[in-house]
N, C-alpha and C positions, 0 to 999 in steps of 0.2 A: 626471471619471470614471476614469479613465485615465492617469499620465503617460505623455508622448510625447517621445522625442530623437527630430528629423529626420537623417538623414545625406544631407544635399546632396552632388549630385554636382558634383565640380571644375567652375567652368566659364574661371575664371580672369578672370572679370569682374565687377570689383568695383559696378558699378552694377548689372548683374543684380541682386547680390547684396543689394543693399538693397532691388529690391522686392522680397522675399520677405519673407511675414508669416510667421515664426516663431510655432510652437503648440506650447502648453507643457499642453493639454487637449483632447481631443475631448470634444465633444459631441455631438447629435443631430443636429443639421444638418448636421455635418463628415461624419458618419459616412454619413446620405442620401444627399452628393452625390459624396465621392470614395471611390473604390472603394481607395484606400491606406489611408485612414484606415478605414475599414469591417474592412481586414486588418488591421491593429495592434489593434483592438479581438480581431480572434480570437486574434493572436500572446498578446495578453496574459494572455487568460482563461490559459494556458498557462503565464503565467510568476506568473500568482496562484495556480493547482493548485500549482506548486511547494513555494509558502511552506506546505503544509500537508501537507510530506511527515515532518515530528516528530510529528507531530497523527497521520497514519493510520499510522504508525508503532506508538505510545505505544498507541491504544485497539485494537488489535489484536494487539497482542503478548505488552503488558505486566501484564494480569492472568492471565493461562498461567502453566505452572510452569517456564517455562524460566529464567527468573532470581530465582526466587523462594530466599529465603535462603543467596545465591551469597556468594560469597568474592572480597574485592575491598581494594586497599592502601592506599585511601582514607579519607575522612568517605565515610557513605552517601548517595547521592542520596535526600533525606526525599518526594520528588513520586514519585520510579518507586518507593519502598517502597510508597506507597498503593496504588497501582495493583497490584502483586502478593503486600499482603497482605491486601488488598481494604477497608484501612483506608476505609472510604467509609460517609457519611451524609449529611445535609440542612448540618452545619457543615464537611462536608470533602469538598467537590465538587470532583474534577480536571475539567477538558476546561470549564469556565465558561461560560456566553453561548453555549450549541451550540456551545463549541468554534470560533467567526469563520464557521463555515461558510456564512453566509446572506449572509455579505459577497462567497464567491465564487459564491455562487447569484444573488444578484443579477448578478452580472457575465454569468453565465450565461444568467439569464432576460431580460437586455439583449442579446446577442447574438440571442438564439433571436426575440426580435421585433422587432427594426431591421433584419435580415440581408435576409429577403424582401424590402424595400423599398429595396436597395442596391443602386449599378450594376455591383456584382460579375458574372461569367458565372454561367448559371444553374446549371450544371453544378460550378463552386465555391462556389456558393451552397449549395448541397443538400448536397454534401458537409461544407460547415464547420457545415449544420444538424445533419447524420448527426450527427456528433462530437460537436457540446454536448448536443444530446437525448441522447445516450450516457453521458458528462460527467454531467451533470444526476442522469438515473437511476442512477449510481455512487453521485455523494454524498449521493441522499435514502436509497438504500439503506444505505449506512455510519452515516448518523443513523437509522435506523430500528432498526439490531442496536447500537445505543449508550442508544438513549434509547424505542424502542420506538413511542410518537404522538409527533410532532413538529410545530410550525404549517405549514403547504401554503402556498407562492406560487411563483407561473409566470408573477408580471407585474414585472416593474423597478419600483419603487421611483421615479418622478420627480419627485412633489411632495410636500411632509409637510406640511400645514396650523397640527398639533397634534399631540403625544405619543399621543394616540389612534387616528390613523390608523395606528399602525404597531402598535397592539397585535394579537396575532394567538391562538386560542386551538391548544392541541396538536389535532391531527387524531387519527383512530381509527390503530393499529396498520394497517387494513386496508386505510384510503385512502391511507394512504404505502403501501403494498406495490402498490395500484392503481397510483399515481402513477408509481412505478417503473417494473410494468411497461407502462404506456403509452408514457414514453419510452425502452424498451428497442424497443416495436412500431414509434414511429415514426422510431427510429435506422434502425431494419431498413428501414424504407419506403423512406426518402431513401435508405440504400445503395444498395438497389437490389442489382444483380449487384458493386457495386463492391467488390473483396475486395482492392484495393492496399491494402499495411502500408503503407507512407511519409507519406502525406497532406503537410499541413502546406504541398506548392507553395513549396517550396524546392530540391527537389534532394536532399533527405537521403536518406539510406539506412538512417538508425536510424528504429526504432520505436515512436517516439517521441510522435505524436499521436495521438488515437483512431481505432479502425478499425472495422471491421465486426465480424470475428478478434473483437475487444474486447468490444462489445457482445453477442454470440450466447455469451461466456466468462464476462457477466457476468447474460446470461438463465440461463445454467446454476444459476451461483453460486447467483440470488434466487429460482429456483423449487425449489431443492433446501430453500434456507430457508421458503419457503413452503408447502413441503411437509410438511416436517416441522413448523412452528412454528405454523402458521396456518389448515391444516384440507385442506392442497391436497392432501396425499395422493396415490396414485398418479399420479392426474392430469399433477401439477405433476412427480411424478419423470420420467414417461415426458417433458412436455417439454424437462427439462432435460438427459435424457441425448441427445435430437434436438439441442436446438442444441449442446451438446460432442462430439458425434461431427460435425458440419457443420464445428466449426471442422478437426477432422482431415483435412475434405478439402480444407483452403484449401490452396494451392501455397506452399510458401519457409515453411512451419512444422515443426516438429518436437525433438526431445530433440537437443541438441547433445551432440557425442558424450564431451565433455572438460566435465565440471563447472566448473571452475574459469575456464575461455575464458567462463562466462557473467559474472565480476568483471571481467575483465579491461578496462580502457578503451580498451585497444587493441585490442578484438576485437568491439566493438559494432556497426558498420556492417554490415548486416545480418547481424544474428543471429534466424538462424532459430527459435530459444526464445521469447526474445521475443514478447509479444504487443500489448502497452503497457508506457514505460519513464517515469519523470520523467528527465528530462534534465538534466544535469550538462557542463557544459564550461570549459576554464580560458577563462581574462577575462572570464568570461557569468555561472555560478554555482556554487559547493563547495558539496559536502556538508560541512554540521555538525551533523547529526544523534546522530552516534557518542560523542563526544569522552570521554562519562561510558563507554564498552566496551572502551578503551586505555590508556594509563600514562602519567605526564606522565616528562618525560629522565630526572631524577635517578632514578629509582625503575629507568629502562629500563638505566639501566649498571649495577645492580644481581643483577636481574632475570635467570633463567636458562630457556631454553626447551630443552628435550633432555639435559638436564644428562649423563646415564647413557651418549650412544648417540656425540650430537651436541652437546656443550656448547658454549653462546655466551651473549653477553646477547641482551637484546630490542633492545636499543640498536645492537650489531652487526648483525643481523638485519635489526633496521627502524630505519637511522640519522636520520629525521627523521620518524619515527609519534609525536604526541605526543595527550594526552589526560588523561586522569584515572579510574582506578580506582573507578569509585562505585559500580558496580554490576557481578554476576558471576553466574557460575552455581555451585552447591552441588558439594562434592566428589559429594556422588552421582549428582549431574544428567554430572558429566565422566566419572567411571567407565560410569553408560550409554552414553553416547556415543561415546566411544572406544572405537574397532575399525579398526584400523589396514588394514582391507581398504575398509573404506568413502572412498571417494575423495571426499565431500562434507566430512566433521567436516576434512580438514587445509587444505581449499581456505575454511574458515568463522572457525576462532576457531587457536590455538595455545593451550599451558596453558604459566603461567607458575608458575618455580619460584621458593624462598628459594636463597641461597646458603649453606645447610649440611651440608655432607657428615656423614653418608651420608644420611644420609635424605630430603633434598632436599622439602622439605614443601610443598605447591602453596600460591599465594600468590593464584591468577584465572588468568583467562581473558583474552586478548588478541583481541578482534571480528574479524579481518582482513578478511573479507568485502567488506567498503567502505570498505579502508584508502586503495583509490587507488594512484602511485604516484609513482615521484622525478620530481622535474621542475626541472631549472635549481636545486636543492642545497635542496630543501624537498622535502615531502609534498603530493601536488598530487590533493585528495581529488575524483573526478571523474568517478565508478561510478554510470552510469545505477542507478535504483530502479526495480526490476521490481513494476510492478503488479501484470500479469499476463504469464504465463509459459506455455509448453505444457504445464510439470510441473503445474500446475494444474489444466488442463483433463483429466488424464491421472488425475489423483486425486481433482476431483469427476466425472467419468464414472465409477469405478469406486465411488463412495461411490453414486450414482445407480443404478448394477445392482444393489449390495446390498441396496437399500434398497428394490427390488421384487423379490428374492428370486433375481437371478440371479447370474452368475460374475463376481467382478472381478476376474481373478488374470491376466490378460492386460496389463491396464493396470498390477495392481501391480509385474507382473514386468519392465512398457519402464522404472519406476523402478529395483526394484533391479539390472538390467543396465548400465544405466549408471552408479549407485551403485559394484559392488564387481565388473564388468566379467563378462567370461567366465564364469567358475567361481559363479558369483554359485548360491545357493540358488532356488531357484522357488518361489512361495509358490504352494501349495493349496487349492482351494475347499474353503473350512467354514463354517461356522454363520454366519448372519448376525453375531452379535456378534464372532465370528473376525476374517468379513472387512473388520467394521469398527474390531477393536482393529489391524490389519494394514497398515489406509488413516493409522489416527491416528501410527501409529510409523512410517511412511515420510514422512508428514506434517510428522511432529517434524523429523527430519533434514536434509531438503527444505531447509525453511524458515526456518532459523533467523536471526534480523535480518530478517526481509524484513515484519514485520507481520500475518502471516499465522494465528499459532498459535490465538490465542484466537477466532477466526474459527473457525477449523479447529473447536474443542472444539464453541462455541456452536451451529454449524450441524449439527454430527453428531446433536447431542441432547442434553437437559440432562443425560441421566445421565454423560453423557462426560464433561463438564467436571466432575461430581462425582468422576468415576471419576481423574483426574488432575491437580487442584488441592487443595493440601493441606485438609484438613476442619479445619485450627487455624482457618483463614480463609474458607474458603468452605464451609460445611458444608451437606448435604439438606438441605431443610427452610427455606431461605435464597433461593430462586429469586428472588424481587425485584432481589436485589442483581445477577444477572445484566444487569441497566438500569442506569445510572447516573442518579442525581438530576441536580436542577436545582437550584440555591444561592437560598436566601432572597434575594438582592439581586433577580433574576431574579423574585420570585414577588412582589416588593414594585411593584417597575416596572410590570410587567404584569398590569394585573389581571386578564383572561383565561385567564393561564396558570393550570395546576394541579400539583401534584409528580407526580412519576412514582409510580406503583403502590405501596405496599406501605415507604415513607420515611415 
């Protein structure tokens, strides 16, 4: 199920040491009766969310127009073009097999029913339930705004007879949204009053496993989606802006006051932004999600950043960021974005220049954001990935006033205060589509690398994402494609399944 390294402790006795049975698997028994092996099964589910941090990366961001016919000094990545020119049909399916997802649903749905019957305390038990019913409802949700019905399981997977047993057909749209929020309800149950960030019973101080915070951020998120998407209508807005105003009054949250201290891997232990992170740490696990958002060396002693002000290479700058050019953003996407008062765009990417005087003609974009930093004469890539953040909760609460006709210019303006500080502009209550072209361009800035954009578009309304995805690619009239198909291999295996809507 499982692999397991034991770390025995010294005892300096080498006959001890031989009766010890060495396990190189848990199983169902192991997990019953010792309450260490019962934790490694939770540790892990943790270190399998990880492997699927390109994954919610890539279906969240990457068909948005942030990098949509960017400028870049490479070959182009042919996988993230599809995705942001919406190159997609039934023969050109990214994210394949649901994208592995049901490999960590299973692990999931393995915890969520051997835990109860574990010699764990009850009170760790609950809690490590809280988290994966949390867990759970995150990524039926993420498959639900990917693929729309998707097949329902909530039991582990123990025995397969025959290729039959595992056929599953896609569920309604409706009953994944149930599904969700079910285990969003009985996240909440098991919490209980319990609103510690740490979790996890280690000692940590990052925020790093699931929390309450988490959960009541990600009732916000799915009723805002349900509200709009699915018929929930006031209803579903009024309770999503209850639970994102609840998380405001959890204690040790809040906008950190320095942008840029939220990249920092030296400023994570508790960080009050923070609401859930994947975890990153040297000798454990690197980020290499990026590599296609940076420059490989030769290119970086080239390469000029500030050419006019502040001339250096990228190489000077960052003497061991390496990567590869494959993907960028569009000189107009960088003239948007640059405004040298905004304190997010220089703590996010740098623009890189040619070396020809005068004109000095942009060559990309360098990601910095999760560049990490030096460590022992390398790049030591190592930036927790913010799931979820307080900016979040701070800009679906104020998409949730909009969208029942009240002011969000309270919550727009805790963004851009800390954006472009002091002096910063106040934005003004206007027109509902005001205040939601207003959420979408704080939105943009916010978030950029974090996986969040096309999320962002999607859940506002189909017209938003019409209104800012190029119409070469995504044109009205084209709503289907907002799903992603399922690949003939998929529809040949299973003969239950059916293609998504409108392929």
């Amino acid at each position: 199920m499982l692999g397991l390294s034991l770390v025995l402790g010294a005892t300096g006795c080498g006959d001890q040491l031989d009766e010890v049975k060495p396990q190189t698997s848990l199983n169902r028994d192991v997990i019953l009766s010792d309450p260490n092996a019962a934790m490694t099964l939770y540790y892990g589910v943790y270190g399998s969310f990880r492997s699927y941090h390109g994954t919610l990366f890539s279906l969240g961001e990457m068909r948005s127009e942030i990098w949509a016919d960017g400028l870049f000094t490479e070959s182009e990545d042919g996988g993230a073009r599809n995705y942001y020119t919406h190159n997609i049909d039934v023969n050109n399916v990214p994210a394949t097999n649901w994208a592995g997802f049901y490999s960590l649903l299973d692990k999931l749905n393995t915890a969520i029913k051997l835990f109860p019957q574990t010699p764990v305390p009850d009170d760790q038990k609950n809690r490590v339930l809280a988290e994966m019913h949390g867990l759970r409802g995150y990524i039926y949700y993420t498959m639900l705004k990917t693929w729309g019905g998707v097949p329902l399981t909530t039991e582990p997977v123990t025995q397969v007879g025959g290729l039959a047993d595992l056929y599953r057909e896609r569920a309604t749209p409706d009953a994944v949204m149930a599904q969700v929020k079910a285990d969003i309800d009985q996240s909440l149950a098991l919490f209980g009053s319990d609103n510690a960030l740490t979790g996890g019973f280690t000692g940590t101080s990052k925020h790093i496993y699931w929390n309450r915070a988490a959960t009541l951020t990600l009732k916000g998120d799915a009723y805002l989606w349900s509200g709009t998407h699915m018929g929930g209508g006031s209803a579903d807005f009024a309770a999503a802006q209850q639970a994102l105003e609840e998380v405001g009054t959890i204690g040790g949250l809040g906008l950190l006051e320095n942008y840029a201290d939220l990249f920092n891997p030296a400023r994570e232990a508790g960080n009050k932004e923070i609401i859930f992170a994947i975890n990153y740490e040297k000798d454990e696990g690197t980020m290499g999600v990026y590599g296609n958002f940076r420059v490989n060396t030769t290119q970086a002693s080239t390469l000029l950043l500030d050419p006019l002000t502040n001339p250096r290479t990228v190489a000077q700058a960052y003497p061991y960021l390496a990567g590869a050019s494959r993907v960028g953003m569009s000189e107009g996407m960088i003239q948007k974005l640059q405004n040298p008062d905004d304190k997010r765009i220089a703590a996010t990417f740098q623009v890189m220049y040619r070396d020809v005087a005068p004109t000095y003609p942009i060559a990309g974009v360098l990601l910095t954001k999760f560049a990490g930093r030096q460590d022992a004469g390398a790049q030591l890539y190592d930036t927790d990935f913010p799931v979820y953040r307080y900016a979040d909760v701070l800009l679906m609460l104020a998409e949730a006033k909009t969208k029942q006709g009240m002011d969000p210019s309270a919550e727009i303006n805790q963004i851009r205060a800390r954006a472009y500080g002091s002096d910063y502009t106040p934005y003004e209550n206007g027109s509902q589509e005001d205040n939601m072209r207003a959420i979408l361009e704080e939105d943009l800035r916010e978030f950029i690398g974090e996986g969040r954009r096309w999320w962002s578009l999607r859940r506002a309304g189909n017209e938003w994402v019409f209104a800012y995805v190029d119409p070469v690619y995504l044109a009205a009239g084209q709503e289907y494609k907002l799903l992603l198909p399922i690949s003939v291999g998929m529809l040949n295996s299973d003969p239950k399944l059916t293609q998504t809507p409108g392929y």
